[in-house]
Wavefront OBJ file of the C-alpha trace (Angstrom):
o trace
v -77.634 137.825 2.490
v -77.307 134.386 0.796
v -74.863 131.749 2.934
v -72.694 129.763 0.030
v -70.935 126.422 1.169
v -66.982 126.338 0.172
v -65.463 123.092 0.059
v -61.261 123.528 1.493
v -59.023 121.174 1.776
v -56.795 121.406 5.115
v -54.380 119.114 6.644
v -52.453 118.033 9.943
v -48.889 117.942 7.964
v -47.543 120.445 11.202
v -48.968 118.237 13.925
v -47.726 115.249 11.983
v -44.304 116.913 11.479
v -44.078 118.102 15.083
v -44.803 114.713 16.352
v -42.322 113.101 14.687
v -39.738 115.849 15.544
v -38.323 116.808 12.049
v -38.226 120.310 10.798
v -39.402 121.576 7.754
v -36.496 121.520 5.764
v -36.246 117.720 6.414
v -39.939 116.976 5.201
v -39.227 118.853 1.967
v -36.110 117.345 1.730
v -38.045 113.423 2.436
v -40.287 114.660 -0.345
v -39.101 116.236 -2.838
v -40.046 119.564 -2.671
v -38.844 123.046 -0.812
v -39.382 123.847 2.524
v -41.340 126.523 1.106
v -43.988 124.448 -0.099
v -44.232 122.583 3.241
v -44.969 126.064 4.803
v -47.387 126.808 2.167
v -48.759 123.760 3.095
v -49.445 123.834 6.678
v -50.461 127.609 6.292
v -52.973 125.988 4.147
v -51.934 128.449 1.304
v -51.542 125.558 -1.390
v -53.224 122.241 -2.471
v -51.146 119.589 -3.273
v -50.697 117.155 -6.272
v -52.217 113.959 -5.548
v -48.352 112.997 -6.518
v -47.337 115.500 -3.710
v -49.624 114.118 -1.428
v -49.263 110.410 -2.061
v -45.395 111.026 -1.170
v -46.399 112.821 2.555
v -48.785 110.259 3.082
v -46.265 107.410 2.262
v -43.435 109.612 4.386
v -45.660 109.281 7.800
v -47.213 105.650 6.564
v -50.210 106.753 6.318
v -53.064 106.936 3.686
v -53.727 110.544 2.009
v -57.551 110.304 3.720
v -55.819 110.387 7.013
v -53.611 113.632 6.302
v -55.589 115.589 3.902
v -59.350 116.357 4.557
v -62.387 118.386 3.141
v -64.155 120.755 5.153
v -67.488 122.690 4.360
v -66.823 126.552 5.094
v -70.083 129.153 4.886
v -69.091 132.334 3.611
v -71.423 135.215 3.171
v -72.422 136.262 -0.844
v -73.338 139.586 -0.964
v -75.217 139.531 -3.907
v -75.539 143.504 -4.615
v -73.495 145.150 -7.687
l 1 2 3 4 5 6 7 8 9 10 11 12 13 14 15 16 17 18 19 20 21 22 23 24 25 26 27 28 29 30 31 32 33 34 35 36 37 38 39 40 41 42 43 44 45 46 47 48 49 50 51 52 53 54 55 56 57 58 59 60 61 62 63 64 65 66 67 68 69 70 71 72 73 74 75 76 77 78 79 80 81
């Protein structure tokens, strides 16, 4: 079985949100976007725009390097059809 490297983006918007007391409603809201997307978000369910992600960044005055982050995941390829 051959190991493939995935590259995934994931994020500390929760810990950042939780830290700084505000729901998830009130990020959207500070953002521009629904609180659906936030939960998407911190589920890790959905990448951002780089538009999306400039505006969190900016919201907890910090640079998008220090919220968003790529991580190597293995998964197994099973190569039989």
């Amino acid at each position: 079985m051959k190991k493939n490297q995935e590259i995934v983006l994931i994020n500390n918007i929760k810990k950042l949100r939780l830290e700084k007391e505000i729901t998830q409603q009130q990020l959207a809201d500070k953002v521009g976007v629904t609180n659906r997307t936030i939960i998407a978000l911190e589920k890790g369910h959905y990448n951002p725009t780089v538009l999306l992600a400039y505006r969190i960044a900016k919201f907890f005055d910090l640079t998008i390097e220090n919220i968003f982050m790529f991580e190597k995941e293995e998964s197994d390829e099973n190569n039989e059809q």
